[in-house]
N, C-alpha and C positions, 0 to 999 in steps of 0.2 A: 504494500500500500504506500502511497506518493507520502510523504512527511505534508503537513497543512504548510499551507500558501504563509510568510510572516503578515500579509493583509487579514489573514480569516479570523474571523472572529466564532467558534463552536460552541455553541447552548446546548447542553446537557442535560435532560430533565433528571429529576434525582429519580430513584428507583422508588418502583411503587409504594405507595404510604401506608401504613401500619392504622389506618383509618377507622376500622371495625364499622363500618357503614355510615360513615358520620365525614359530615362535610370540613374540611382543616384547612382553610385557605392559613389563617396565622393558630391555629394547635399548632403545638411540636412536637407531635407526633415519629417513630423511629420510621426509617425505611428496613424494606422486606429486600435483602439483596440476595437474587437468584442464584448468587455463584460465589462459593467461599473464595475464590479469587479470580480475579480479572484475567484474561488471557493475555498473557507477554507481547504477542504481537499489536494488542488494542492500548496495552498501558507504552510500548515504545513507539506508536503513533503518538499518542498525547505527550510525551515527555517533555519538548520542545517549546509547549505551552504555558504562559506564563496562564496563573491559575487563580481565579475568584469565585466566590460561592456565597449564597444567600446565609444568612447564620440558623437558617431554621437545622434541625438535627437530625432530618432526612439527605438535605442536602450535602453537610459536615460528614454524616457517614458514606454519602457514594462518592465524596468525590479522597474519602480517606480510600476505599476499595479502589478507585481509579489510579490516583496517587499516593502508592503507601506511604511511599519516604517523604514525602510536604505536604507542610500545612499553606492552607490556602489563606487569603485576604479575605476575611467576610466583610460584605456591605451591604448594611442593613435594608437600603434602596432596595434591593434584588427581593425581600420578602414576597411570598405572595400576597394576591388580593383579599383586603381584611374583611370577613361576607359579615360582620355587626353583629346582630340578635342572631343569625340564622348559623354562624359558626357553630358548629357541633352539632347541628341535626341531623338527623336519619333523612337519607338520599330521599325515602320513599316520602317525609314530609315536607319536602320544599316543596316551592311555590311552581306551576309551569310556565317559563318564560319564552318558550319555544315559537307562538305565535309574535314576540317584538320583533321589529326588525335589527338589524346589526348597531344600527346607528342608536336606537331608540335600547336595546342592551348595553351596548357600550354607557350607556349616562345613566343606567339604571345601579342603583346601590340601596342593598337590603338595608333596613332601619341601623344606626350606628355605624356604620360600612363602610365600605366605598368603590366608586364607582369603576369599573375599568380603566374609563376614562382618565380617573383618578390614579389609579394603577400605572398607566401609561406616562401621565405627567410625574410620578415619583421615578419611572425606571430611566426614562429619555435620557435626564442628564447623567445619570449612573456608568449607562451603553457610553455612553458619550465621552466621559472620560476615561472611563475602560480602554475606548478607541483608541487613546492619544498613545497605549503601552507599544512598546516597540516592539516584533515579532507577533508570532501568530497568539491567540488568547484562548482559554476554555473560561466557560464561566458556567457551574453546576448553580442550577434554579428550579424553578416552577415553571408549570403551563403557563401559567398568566406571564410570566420573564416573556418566555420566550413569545409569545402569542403579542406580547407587547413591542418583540426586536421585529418582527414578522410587518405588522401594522405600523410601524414606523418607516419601514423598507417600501413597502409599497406606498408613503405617503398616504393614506388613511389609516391612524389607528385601530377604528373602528370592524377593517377587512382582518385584524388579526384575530377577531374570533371567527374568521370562517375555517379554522387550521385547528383539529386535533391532534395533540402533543401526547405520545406517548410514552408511556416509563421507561427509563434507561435511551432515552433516543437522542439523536443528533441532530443540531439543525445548523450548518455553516452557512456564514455570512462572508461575503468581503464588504469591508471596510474601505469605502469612499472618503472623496474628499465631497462631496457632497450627503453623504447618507451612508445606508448599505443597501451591498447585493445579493439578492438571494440567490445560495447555490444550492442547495437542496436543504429540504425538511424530514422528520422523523427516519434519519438512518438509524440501524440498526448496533448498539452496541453489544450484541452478545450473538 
């Protein structure tokens, strides 16, 4: 496999979350990591990476399984989207948002919460200065991170919930002097 471009920027989702059916955008929750070690080949692709991670404690543990020997930079920016009052419910008692549209989601924030929107305007500058790292970057997160790097890429926020992010996945960017570019979504780490 090619070493990453020093422009790329890789969003890693953390490995799936230790959840028990209950909604964690800020729980901290463990991550479920499918593989008592990473495969050599996938950890000497990332080596080169310089390395940041959300502080939540699914994220701290995959990207400790990706990166044994370093500790990453957490920034707190990177957290997932805070869902308010509905943090911690059971999947099957949320509310169905399915009928808003993208735009009318994106501004939607459960009581206490906050909005994607909101989500997006906390990560922007985060991405942004991450950008300025010399060499290529990883940065272990959340759906909403990366669905955030996604919708900034494309110049509408709002079109990065049109993109399911899955556990342990990959989504490479290059890094513009303008923005970014999307080079693929949801590759496959295992």
């Amino acid at each position: 496999m090619t070493p990453p471009d020093p422009s790329e920027m890789i969003l890693i989702r953390h490995a799936a979350a230790d959840h028990k059916g209950r909604l964690c955008g800020r729980s901290d929750v463990p991550a479920i990591l499918p593989l008592p070690v990473i495969p050599r080949p996938l950890r000497d692709w990332l080596a080169p990476c310089a390395l940041v991670c959300s502080p939540a404690l699914r994220c701290r543990q995959t990207a400790q399984a990706l990166f044994p020997d370093r500790l990453p930079d957490c920034d707190p920016a990177l957290w997932e989207q805070d869902f308010g009052a509905q943090e911690g419910m059971a999947f099957a008692e949320l509310p169905d948002l399915g009928p808003m549209s993208r735009a009318d989601l994106a501004r939607h924030a459960s009581p206490g919460g906050e909005s994607f929107a909101d989500l997006v305007a906390r990560v922007a500058p985060a991405l942004e200065r991450h950008a300025q790292r010399p060499g290529p970057l990883a940065i272990v997160a959340h759906a909403g991170t990366v669905r955030a790097a996604l919708g900034l890429a494309l110049g509408d926020p709002a079109q990065g919930l049109a993109f399911e992010i899955a556990p342990l996945s990959v989504t490479r960017l290059r890094r513009l002097d303008a923005g970014f570019a999307i080079l693929s979504v949801n590759g496959r780490l295992t």
